[in-house]
C-alpha positions in Angstrom: -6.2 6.9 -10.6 -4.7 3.6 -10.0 -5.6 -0.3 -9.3 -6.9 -1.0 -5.8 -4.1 -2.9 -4.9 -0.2 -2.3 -4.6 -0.2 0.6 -3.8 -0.7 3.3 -0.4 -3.7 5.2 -1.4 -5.0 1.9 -2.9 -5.2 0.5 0.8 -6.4 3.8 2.2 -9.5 3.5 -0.5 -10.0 0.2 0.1 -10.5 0.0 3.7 -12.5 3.0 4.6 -15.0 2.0 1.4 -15.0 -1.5 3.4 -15.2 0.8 6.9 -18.1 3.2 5.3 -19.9 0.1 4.2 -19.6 -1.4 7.4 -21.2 1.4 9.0 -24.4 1.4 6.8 -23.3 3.4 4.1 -23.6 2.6 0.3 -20.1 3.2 -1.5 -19.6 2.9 -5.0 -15.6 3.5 -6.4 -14.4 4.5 -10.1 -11.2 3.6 -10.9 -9.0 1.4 -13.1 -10.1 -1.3 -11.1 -11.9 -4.9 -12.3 -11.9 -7.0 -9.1 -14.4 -6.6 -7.0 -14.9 -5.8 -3.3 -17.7 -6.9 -1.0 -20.3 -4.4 -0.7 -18.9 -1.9 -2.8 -20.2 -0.9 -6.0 -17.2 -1.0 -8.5 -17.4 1.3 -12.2 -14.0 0.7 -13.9 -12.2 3.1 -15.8 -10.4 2.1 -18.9 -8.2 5.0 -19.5 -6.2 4.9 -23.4 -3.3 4.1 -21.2 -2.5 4.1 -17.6 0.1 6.8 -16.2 1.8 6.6 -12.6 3.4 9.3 -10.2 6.3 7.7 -9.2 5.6 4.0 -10.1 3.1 0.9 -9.6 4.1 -2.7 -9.3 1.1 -4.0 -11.0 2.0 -1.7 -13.6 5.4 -2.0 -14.7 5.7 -0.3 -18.1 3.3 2.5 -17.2 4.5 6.4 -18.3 4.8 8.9 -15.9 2.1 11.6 -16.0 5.0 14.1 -16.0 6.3 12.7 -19.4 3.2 12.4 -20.9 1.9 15.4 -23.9 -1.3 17.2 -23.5 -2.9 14.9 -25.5 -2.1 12.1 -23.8 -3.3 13.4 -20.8 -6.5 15.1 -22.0 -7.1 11.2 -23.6 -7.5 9.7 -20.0 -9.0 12.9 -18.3 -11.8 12.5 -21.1 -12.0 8.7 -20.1 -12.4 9.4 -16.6 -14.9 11.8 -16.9 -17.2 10.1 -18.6 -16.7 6.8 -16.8 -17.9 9.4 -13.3 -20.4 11.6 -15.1 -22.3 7.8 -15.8 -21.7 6.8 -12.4 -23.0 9.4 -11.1 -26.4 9.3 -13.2 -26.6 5.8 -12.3 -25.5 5.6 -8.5 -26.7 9.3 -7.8 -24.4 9.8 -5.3 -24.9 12.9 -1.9 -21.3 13.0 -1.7 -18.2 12.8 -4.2 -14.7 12.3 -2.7 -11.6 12.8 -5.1 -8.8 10.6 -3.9 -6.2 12.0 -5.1 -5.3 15.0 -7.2 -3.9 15.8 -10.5 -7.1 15.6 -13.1 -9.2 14.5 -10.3 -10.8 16.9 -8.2 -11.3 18.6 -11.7 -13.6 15.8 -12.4 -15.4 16.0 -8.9 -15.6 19.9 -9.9 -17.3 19.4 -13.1 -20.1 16.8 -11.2 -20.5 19.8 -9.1 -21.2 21.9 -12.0 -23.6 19.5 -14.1 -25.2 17.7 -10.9 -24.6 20.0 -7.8 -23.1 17.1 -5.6 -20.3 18.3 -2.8 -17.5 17.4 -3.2 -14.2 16.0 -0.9 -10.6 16.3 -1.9 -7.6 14.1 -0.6 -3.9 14.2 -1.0 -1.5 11.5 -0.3 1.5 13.4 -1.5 2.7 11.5 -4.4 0.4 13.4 -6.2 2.2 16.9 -4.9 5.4 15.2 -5.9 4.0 14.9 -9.2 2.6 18.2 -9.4 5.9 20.0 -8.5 7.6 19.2 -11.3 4.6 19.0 -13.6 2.7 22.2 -12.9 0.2 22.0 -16.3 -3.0 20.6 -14.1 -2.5 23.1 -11.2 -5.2 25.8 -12.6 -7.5 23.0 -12.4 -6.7 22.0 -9.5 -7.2 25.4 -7.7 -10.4 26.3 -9.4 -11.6 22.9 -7.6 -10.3 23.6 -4.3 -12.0 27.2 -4.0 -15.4 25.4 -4.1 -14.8 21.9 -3.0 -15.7 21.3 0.5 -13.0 19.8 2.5 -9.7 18.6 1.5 -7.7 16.2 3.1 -4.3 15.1 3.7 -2.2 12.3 5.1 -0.3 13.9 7.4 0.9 16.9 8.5 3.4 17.4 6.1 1.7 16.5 3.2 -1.1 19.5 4.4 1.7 22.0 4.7 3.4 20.7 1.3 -0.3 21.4 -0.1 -1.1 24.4 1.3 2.3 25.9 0.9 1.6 24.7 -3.1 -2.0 25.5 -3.6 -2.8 28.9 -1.5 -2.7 28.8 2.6 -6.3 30.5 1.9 -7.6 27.2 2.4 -6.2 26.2 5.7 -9.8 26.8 7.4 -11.2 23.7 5.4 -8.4 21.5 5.5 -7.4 18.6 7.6 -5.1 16.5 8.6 -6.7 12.7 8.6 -3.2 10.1 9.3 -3.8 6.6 7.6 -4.5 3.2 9.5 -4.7 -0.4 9.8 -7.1 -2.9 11.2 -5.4 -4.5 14.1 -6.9 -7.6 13.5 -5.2 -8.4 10.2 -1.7 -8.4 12.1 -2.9 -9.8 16.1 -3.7 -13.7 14.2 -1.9 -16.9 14.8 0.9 -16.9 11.9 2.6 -19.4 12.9 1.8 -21.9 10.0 2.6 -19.0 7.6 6.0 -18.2 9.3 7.1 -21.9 9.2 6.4 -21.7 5.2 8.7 -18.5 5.1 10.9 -20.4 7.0 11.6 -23.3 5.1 11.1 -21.6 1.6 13.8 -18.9 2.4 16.2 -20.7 4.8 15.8 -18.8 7.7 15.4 -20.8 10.2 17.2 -19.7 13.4 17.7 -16.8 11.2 17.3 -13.0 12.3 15.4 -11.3 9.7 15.3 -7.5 8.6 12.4 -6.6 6.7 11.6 -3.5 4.0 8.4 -3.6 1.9 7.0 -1.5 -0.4 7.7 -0.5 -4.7 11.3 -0.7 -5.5 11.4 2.9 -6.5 14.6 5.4 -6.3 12.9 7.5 -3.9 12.7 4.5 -1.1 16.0 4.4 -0.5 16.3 0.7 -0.7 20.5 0.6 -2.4 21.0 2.3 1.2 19.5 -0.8 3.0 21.5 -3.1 0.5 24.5 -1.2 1.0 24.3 -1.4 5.1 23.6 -5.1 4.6 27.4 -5.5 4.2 27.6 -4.5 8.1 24.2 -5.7 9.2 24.3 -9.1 11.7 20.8 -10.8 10.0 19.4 -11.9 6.9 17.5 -8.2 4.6 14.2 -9.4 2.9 13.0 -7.6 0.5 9.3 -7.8 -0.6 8.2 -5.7 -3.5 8.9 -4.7 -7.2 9.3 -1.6 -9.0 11.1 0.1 -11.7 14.5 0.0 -9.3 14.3 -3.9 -9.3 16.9 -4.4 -11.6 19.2 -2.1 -10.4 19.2 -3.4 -7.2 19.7 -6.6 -8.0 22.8 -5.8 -10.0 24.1 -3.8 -6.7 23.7 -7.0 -4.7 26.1 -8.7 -7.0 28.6 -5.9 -7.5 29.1 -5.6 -3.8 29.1 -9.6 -3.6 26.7 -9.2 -0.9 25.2 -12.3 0.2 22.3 -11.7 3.1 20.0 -10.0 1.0 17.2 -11.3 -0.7 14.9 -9.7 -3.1 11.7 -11.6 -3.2 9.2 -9.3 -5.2 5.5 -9.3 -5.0 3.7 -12.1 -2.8 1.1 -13.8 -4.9 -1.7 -15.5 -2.9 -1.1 -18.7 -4.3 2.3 -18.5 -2.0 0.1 -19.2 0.5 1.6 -16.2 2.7 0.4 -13.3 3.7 2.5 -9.7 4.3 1.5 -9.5 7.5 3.2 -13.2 7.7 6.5 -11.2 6.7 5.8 -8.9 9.5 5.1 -10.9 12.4 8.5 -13.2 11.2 11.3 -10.5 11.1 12.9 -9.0 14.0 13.2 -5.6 12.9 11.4 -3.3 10.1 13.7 -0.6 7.8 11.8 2.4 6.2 15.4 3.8 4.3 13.0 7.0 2.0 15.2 9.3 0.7 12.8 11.4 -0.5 10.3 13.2 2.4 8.0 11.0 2.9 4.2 12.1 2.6 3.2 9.2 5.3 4.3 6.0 5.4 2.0 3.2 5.9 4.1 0.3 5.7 5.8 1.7 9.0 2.2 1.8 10.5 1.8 -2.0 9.5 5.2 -3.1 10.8 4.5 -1.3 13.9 1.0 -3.2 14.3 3.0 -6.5 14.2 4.7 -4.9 17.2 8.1 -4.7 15.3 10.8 -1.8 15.8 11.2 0.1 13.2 14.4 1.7 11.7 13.5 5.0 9.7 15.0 8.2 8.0 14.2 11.4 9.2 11.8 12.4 6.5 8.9 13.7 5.9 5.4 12.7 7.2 8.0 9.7 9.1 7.7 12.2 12.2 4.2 11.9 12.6 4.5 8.3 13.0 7.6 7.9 15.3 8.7 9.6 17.8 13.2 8.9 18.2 14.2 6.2 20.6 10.5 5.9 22.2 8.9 4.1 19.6 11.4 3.6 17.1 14.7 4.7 15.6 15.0 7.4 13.2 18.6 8.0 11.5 19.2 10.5 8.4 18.7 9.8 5.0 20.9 8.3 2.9 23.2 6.9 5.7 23.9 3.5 5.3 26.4 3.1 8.4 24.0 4.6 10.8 21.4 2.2 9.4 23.4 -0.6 10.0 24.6 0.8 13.5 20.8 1.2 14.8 19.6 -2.4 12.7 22.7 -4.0 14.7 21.8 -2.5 17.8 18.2 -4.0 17.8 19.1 -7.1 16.8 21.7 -7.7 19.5 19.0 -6.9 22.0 16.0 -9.0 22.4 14.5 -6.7 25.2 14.6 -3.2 23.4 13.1 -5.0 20.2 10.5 -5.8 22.7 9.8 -2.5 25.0 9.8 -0.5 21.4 7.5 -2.5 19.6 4.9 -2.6 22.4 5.4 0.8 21.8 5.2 0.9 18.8 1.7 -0.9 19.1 0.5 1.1 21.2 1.3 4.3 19.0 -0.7 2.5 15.9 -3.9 1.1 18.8 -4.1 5.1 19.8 -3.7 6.4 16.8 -3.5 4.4 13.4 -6.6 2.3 12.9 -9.1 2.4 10.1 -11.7 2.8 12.7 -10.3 6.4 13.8 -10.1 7.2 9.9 -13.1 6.2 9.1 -15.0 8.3 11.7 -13.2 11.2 11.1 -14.1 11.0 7.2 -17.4 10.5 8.6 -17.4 13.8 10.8 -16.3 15.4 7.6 -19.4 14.3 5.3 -21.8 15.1 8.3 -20.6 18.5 8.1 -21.8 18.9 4.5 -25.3 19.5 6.2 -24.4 23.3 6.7 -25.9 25.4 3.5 -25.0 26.4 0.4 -25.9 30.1 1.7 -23.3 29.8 4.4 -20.8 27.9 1.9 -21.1 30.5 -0.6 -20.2 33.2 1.7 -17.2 32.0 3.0 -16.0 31.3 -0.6 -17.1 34.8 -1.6 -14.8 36.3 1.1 -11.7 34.9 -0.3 -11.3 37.7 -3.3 -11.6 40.2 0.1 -9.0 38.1 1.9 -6.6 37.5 -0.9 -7.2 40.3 -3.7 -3.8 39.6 -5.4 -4.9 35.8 -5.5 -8.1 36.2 -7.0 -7.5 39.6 -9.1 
């Protein structure tokens, strides 16, 4: 439902297409999406108008789907199913997955009906976020979970969140599949990159605090700004988002001065995120909101940083307290500043918890893992519609009042 890029479940999409492909597999992606990706056949989507969840930073002055009229949303659903129902004629596809929710898995439903392809669903948990407090695409949404085939979800809390919002009748087909990262985009040589970061920001000699990610209200970022009063280092932040401005105008009403907002990074920059990563000294994840994942935490810990999170969410399936990173409750800026300080002011404990840390993401967190558990999933399409239909059958019997 969004552009490939700047964004969490852009990523996801992005490598395990690349992963898939990899592997032998022929991958084709609609979305609202022109450039292209090696090996991947690409159908973009031109919807009326694009909508967000929560917010995008490649699209600023997008609506939210929950302020948009029936209308406006039927206007892009219509657009995105007949951008898939071509794709689908033309690719003829053996599996669809819907990556995310909302109006999709009411499109993957609908190939099902006019083509008789299985279908996947996934949930990042923005899209339950959305969902909670705009309910009008939740009929849809159940009528394509009782047939789709699996459904996914990015962490153990964003399962619960969607069983707990969808019917726990569905437990038996859903799984928990954590996101990743390839290791070898943040184990490089940056040392050319970091000099550049150096020298165009001043921070040479520097120690450097890091938070990435869409300047929305939910992330929590005025709580970093605010600690940065008390915080021994320089804050960098890299993103953009609706919250931008607000920020900015904390950062001069406190008169704070070791906090720099530097937005997106364009590749003409000539530096990379990952550059940002291996150059700071500690990571800050300040989401006030719970969290369905976190990815960028992931990343920061490939670049064997500690990491200083809130207690939130799908955090806890990432770090574990004071073994592979810090975790202090949300919207505390004194104890974020306590536990930043307290890394900073000790080289060794930066180091023990981000080999950690390292480790956590080389066990668990790669694309690799991912992509062969999405694999074990579409494998197990191979058992028949007979057996399929039964099971779905039995859920009237099992839940009577559901299904009345």
């Amino acid at each position: 439902m969004f552009p490939l890029w700047g964004n969490g479940s852009g990523s996801w999409l992005r490598k395990l297409s690349d992963q898939l492909a990899k592997k032998g597999h022929t991958v084709a992606i609609v979305a609202p999406e022109k450039r292209n990706l090696n090996g991947i056949k690409l159908y973009t989507v031109k919807p009326p108008q694009m909508g967000v969840f929560v917010g995008n930073p490649e699209l600023k002055n997008a609506k939210k789907y929950e302020d948009m009229n029936g209308v406006e949303i039927g206007e892009i659903y219509t657009t995105y199913v007949n951008a898939t129902l071509k794709a689908v004629r033309e690719f003829q596809p053996e599996i669809v997955h819907s990556f995310h929710t909302a109006f999709l898995p009411a499109v993957a439903r609908l190939v099902k009906i006019l083509y008789g392809i299985k279908f996947v669903i996934t949930t990042h948990g923005s899209d339950l976020h959305y969902l909670s407090r705009d309910r009008r695409l939740i009929g849809l949404i159940n009528d394509a979970n009782a047939v789709a085939r699996f459904i996914t979800a990015n962490s153990a809390f964003t399962k619960r969140w969607y069983l707990d919002m969808f019917g726990h009748e569905y437990a038996y087909k859903t799984k928990t599949i954590l996101g990743g990262v390839d290791l070898a985009d943040y184990t490089k040589d940056f040392s050319g990159e970091i000099a550049k970061i150096n020298k165009k920001y001043a921070l040479e000699g520097k120690k450097v605090v890091l938070f990435t990610g869409r300047l929305t209200k939910y992330k929590g970022v005025d709580y970093l700004i605010r600690a940065s009063k008390n915080i021994l280092g320089t804050v960098l932040i890299v993103g953009d988002g609706p919250e931008r401005q607000n920020l900015e105008k904390l950062i001069k009403d406190y008169e704070i001065t070791n906090v720099k907002i530097l937005g997106w990074i364009k590749a003409e920059d000539q530096m990379s995120l990952q550059a940002f990563y291996a150059r700071a000294d500690v990571y800050v994840a300040p989401s006030t909101w719970k969290e369905p994942f976190g990815l960028v935490i992931v990343e920061a810990m490939a670049s064997k940083k500690a990491v200083v999170a809130t207690h939130s969410g799908g955090i806890t399936s990432i770090i574990k307290n004071e073994v592979n990173g810090l975790l202090v409750k949300t919207r505390d800026s004194k104890a974020i500043a306590d536990k930043v300080n307290l890394l900073l002011a000790d080289e060794e404990l930066r180091k023990i918890m981000g080999n950690k840390a390292f480790e956590t993401v080389k066990q668990k967190f790669t694309w690799e893992k991912m992509t062969d558990e999405y694999e074990k999933i579409y494998r197990k399409f191979r058992f028949t519609t007979k057996e399929y239909l039964h099971a779905v059958r039995e859920l009237p019997k099992k839940h009577p009042t559901r299904y009345k």
